[in-house]
N, C-alpha and C positions, 0 to 999 in steps of 0.2 A: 797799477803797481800797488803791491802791499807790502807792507812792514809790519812784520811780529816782535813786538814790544814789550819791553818791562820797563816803563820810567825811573828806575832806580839805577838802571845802570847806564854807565856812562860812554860804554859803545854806543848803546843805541840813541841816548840823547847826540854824540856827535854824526850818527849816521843821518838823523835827522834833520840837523844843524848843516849838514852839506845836501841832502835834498832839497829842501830850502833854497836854499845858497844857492843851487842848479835850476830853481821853481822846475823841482818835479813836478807831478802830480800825484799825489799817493795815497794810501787808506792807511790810516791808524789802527791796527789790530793790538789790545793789551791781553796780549795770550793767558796770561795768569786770572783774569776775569774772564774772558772770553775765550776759555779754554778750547784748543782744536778737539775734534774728534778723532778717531782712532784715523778711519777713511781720509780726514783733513790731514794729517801727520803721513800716511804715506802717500797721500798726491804731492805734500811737497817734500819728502825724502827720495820720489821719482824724480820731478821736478829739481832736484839737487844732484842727484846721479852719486846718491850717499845710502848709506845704511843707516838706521837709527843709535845703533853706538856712536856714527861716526859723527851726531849732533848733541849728543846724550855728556852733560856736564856733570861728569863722575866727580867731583870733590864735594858736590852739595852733600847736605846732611841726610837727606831723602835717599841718595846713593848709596850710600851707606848700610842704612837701616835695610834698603834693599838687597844688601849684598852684591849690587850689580859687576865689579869687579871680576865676582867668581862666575858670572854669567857667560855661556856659550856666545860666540859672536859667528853666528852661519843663519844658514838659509831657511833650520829648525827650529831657531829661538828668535826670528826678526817679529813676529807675530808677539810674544812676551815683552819683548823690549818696547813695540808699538804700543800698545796698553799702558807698559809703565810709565812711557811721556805722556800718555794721553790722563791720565789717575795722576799724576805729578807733573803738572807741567813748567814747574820752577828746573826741571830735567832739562829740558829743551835750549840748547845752545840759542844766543839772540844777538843781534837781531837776524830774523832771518826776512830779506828781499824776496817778493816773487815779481818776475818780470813779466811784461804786455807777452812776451813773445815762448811764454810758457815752461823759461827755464826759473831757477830762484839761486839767490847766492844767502849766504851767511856774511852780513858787512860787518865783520869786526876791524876789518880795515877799511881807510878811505878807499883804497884801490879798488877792495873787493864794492863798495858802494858805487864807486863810477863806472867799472865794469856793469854792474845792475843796470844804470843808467844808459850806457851802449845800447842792452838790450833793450831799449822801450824801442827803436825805430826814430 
């Protein structure tokens, strides 16, 4: 299991906080350092059964300046959108889970984190 992190916020310190709590097992990823790659960003938007709008934190300032708003949301502009998290990854909705068993969630709730936790097996 891994968790895509920003220590500054406070989802993800509680997601953590209940991994823990659970003694998962898990890998600390600080995506804002450890930036995904384009390819890392759509194995787990697969791995989510999500589009990249649909992880993409449109009120940041970087959004903005992007214009992403006005941006196409289909199947011609998922390629532009990928890049944009990948070049801004302050973009990217967090925390995001990936599970042992190949799916991944976004725990911004406890639920969605012990769901995660289901899937290790």
């Amino acid at each position: 299991m891994e968790i895509w992190i920003n220590p500054a916020c406070s989802k993800c310190r509680s997601a953590l906080t209940l991994l823990d709590a659970e003694g998962a097992d898990y890998t600390v990823r600080r995506y804002l350092e450890d930036v995904p790659t384009e390819d890392e960003i759509r194995d787990v938007l697969d791995r989510l059964g999500l589009e990249p709008w649909d992880i993409t934190r449109t009120q940041e300032a970087d959004a903005e300046e992007l214009g992403l708003k006005d941006w196409p949301r289909d199947s011609d502009a998922r390629d532009r959108w990928v890049t944009a998290l990948a070049g801004h990854p302050r973009l990217i909705q967090r925390p995001i889970i990936t599970a042992q068993d190949g799916t991944a969630v976004v725990g911004r709730s406890e639920e969605a984190v012990r769901d995660a936790l289901t899937r290790e097996g």
